[in-house]
N, C-alpha and C positions, 0 to 999 in steps of 0.2 A: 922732224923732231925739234929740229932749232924753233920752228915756229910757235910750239905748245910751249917748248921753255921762256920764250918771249911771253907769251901769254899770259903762263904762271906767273911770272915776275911781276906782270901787269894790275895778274889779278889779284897779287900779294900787296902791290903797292897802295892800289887801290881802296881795299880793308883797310890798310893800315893807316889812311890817312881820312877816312871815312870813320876809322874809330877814332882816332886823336879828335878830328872836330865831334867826334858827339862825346868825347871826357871835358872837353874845352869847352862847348856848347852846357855839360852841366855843368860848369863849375869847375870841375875836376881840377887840383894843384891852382887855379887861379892862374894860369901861365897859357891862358890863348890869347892867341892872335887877336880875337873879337871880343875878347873877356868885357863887359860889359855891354856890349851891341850884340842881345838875343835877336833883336826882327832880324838887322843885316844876316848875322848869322845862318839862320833859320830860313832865310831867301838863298843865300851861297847855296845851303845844303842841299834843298830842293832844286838847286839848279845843276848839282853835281850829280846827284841823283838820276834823275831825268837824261843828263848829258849818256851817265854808265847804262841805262836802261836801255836807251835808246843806241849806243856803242856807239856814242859820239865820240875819238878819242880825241881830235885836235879841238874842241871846243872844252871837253875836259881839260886838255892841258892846259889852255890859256885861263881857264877858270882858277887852276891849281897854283900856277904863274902867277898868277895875279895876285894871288897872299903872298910872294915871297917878295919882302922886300928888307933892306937895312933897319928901318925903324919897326917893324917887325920882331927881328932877331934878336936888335937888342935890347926892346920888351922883353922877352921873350927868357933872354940869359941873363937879364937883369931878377926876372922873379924868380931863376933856377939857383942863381947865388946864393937870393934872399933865403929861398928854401934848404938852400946846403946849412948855410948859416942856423938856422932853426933845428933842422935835425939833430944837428952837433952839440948845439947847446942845451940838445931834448934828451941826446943820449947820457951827454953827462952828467944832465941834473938826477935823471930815471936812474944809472950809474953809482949815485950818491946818496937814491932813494929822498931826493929833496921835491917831494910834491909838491909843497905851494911855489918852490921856485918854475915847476913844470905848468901849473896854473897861470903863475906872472908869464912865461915865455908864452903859451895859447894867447892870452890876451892883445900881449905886444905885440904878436904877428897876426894877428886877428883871424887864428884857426879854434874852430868850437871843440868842444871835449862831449858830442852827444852820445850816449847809446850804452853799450859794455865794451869798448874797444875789435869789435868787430869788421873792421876795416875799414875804405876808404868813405865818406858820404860827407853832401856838403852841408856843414855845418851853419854857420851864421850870416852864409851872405856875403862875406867877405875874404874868397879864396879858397884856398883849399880845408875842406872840412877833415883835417886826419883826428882819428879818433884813437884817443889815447889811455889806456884802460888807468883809473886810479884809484886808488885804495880809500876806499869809504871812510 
């Protein structure tokens, strides 16, 4: 029983960091680790890939290890700030119903405003694309 809960937990972690690199790999929030280096990226995956396929798990870990580093992290908590910071100021412009001030904020953080407010998609290129419904 101990061993399938190990497992689980493996196979949970797994996913779960298999998905974080392909939201990061699109784009997603603009806050990976590789944010700007698709090939590298894109070689990691395929090799982490390959490592779970194959239930390689000590060449997965050091694969996994090997993104984790200081400069890293605080990339990392540097764009999650930047993004608290935007939300905040998205909520209270939206709050105040001040849409071109909600316009200047997309700009300045250089998040697009495509689609009908339908969720998350990357927008311009430059980060997280959130999509923010506004009144015609």
């Amino acid at each position: 029983m101990k061993n399938k809960t190990n497992i689980g937990i493996l196979v949970v972690f797994a996913v779960l960091v298999l998905g974080v690199a392909g939201v990061v790999s699109a784009g997603g929030f603009g806050m990976g680790i590789n944010y700007g280096k698709p090939l590298q990226d894109q070689e990691f995956r395929t090799q982490v890939h390959s490592t779970v396929v194959a239930g390689d798990f000590s060449t997965w870990k050091n694969l996994m290890e090997s993104r984790i580093t200081q400069e890293n992290f605080d990339s990392m908590r540097e764009r999650a700030q930047t993004m608290e910071e935007f939300r905040t100021k998205m909520e209270s412009a939206r709050d105040s119903g001040d849409y071109s001030l909600m316009k200047q904020l997309r700009e300045e953080y250089g998040i697009g405003n495509q689609g009908q407010g339908k969720g998350m998609a990357r927008g311009n290129g430059q980060g997280m694309g959130l999509r923010i419904h506004q009144a015609a």
